[in-house]
N, C-alpha and C positions, 0 to 999 in steps of 0.2 A: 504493500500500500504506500502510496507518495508520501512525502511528509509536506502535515500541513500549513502551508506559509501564510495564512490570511484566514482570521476567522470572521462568521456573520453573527449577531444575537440580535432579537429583537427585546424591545422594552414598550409594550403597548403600540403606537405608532411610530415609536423613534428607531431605523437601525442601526447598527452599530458595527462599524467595519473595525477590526484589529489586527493591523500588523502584526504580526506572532515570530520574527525571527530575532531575539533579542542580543545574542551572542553575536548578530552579523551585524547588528546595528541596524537590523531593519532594510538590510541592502536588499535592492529590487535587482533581482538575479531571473533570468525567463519563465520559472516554474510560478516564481513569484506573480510576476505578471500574470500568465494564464492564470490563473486562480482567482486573482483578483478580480478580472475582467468578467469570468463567470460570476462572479457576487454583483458585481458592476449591472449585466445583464438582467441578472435575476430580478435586483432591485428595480430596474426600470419596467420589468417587466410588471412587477405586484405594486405599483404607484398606489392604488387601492385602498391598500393596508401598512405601506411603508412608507409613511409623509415626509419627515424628515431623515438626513443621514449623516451622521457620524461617523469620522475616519480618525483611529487611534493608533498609537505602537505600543509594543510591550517594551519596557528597561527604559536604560537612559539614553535611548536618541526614539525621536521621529522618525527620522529615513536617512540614513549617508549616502543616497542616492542610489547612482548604477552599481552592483555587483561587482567591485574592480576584480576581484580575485576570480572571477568569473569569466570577465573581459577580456583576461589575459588569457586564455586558453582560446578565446573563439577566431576563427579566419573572419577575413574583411566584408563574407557574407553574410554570417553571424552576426559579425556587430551591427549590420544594417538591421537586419532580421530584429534583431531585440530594439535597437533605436527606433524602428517602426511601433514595433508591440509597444513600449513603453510611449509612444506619442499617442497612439488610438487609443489606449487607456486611459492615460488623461484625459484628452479630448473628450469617451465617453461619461468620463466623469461632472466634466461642464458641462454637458449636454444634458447630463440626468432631470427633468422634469421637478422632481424632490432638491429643495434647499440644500445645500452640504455643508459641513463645519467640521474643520481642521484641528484638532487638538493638539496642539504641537509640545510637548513633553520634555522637549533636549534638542538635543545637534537635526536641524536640517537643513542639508547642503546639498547642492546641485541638483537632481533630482528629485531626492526629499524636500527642495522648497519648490520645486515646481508642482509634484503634490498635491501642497499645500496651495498654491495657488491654481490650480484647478477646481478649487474648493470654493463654494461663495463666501463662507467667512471662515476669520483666521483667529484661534486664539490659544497665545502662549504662557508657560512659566517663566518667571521672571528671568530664569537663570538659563534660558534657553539660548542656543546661538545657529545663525542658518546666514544661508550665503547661498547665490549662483556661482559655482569656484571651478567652474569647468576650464576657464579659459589657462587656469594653473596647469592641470593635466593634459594639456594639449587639444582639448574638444570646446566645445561651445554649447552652450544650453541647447538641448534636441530636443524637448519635450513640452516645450510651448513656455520656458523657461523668458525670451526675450521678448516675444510679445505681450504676455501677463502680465508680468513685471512694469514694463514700459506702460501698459493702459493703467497699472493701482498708481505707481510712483512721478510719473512722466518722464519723457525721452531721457533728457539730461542728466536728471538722477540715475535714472535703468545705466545708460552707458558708465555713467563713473562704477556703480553697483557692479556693474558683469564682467567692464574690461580692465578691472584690479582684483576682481578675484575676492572682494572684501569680505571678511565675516563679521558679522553684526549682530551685537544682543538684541535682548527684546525690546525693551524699551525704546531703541534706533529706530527697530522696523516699527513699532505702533507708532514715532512721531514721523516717520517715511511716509504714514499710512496703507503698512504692507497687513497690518494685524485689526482689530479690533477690538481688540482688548489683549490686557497682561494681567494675571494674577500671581499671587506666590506662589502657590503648591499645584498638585497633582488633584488634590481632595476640590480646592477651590475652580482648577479646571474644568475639571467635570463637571461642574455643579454648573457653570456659568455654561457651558457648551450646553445642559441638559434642558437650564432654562429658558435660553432662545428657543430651543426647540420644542418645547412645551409650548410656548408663549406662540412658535407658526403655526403648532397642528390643532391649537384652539380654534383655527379660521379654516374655512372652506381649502379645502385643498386643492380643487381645481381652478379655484381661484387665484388660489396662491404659484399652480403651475404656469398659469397662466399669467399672472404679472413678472414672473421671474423671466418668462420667454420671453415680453416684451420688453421688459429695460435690457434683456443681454444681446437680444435680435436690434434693439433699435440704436445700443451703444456704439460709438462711432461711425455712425451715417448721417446724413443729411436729416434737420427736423422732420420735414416732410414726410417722407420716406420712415422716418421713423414715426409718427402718428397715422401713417396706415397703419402701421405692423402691431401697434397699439389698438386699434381699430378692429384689427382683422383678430386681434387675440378678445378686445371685447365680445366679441360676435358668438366665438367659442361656449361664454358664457352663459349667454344667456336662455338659450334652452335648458340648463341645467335646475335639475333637483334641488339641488340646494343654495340656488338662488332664491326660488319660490321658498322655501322654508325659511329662510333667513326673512322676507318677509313677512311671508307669517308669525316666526318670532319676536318680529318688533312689534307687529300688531296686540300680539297674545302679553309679552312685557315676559317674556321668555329667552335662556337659551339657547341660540338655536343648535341643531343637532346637525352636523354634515355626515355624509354619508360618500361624499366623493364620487357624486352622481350627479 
């Protein structure tokens, strides 16, 4: 049987993704990736009953990124092969329908804060430290590392950020505005990750997939263009079930009950 590098648990409506390889520091090595990408999958698949999502590590780092010890075994097909995999996973991870929130615990770097920024929100221990530090090892962020970056931070800061290699605590990246928040501990992390996400899947869900597709569809395009896409995600709505209930609820001084219909 494989061993297993990513686990899933649900907690009523919230999931919760965990890094499991703590001895590696959490390096995203290929196996790791397919694994992932099936929870990835799955998650998108049961929007229904998985509103919000949580991506966690076990030990003391987030993610040190690519598998180096891994990398160095693989031919120049290989690495493409996995810098592929490791970019469509991210990507599927923006793409997810459901909120995401990044726990970040410790060290991520390179990959590990790309991640994290695949994630719609970011939130760290104090003591944590993370960097795009690819350009040290001879590569350059491959996983959506310099475009992410550049839309949280802007151009200027991204370039100083990625072409020194810099690692930076937490408190940098929350006043960079790469974070959301900073807490002390591990206990307080959770708690603050668990209660955004409580505080989402209190609200209609399809509502909520549905405004997250319009500010990420309509970011960086023309207004216009982007108040279709606004438009075309309100339209989604309003057939829905728990539209009608929500108004019912206010009528009634209720409430209201979503059902993700």
């Amino acid at each position: 049987m494989a061993e297993q590098h990513v686990r899933f648990e649900k907690e009523g409506y919230i999931g919760i993704i965990t890094l499991q390889r703590p001895d590696e520091l959490n390096a995203l090595g290929f196996a790791t990736l397919v694994q992932l990408e099936e929870i990835i999958e799955n998650v998108r698949i049961d929007s229904k009953e998985t509103r919000v999502v949580l991506v966690r590590a076990e030990g003391r780092a987030f993610c040190a990124g690519a598998d180096l010890k891994e990398r160095k075994t693989l031919n120049q097909q290989q690495v493409r092969r996995n810098v592929r995999k490791i970019r469509d996973v991210f990507s599927a991870i923006e793409r997810l329908p459901q909120p995401t929130i990044a726990l970040i615990n410790g060290f991520a770097f390179g990959g590990g804060l790309e991640l994290a920024l695949a994630c719609d929100f970011r939130y760290a221990i104090r003591e944590a430290k993370m960097g795009l530090t690819e350009v040290s090892l001879g590569i350059i962020p491959g996983a959506g590392g310099t475009q992410r970056l550049t839309r949280l931070v802007g151009l200027s800061l991204a370039k100083e950020l990625i072409l020194t290699a810099r690692r930076i605590d937490a408190e940098q990246a929350y006043q960079y505005g790469m974070l959301n928040g900073v807490v002390d501990d591990l206990d307080q992390l959770q708690q603050k990750a668990m209660s955004l996400a409580i505080e989402i899947t209190s609200n209609a869900p399809l509502a909520v997939y549905q405004a997250k597709q319009a500010i990420d569809r309509g970011h960086g395009v023309d207004i216009q263009t982007a108040l279709d896409m606004e438009s075309m995600c309100y339209e989604v709505i309003i057939p829905t079930k728990d539209r009608i209930e929500a108004l019912q609820a206010f009528q009634e001084k209720r409430k209201p009950v979503f059902t993700g219909e």
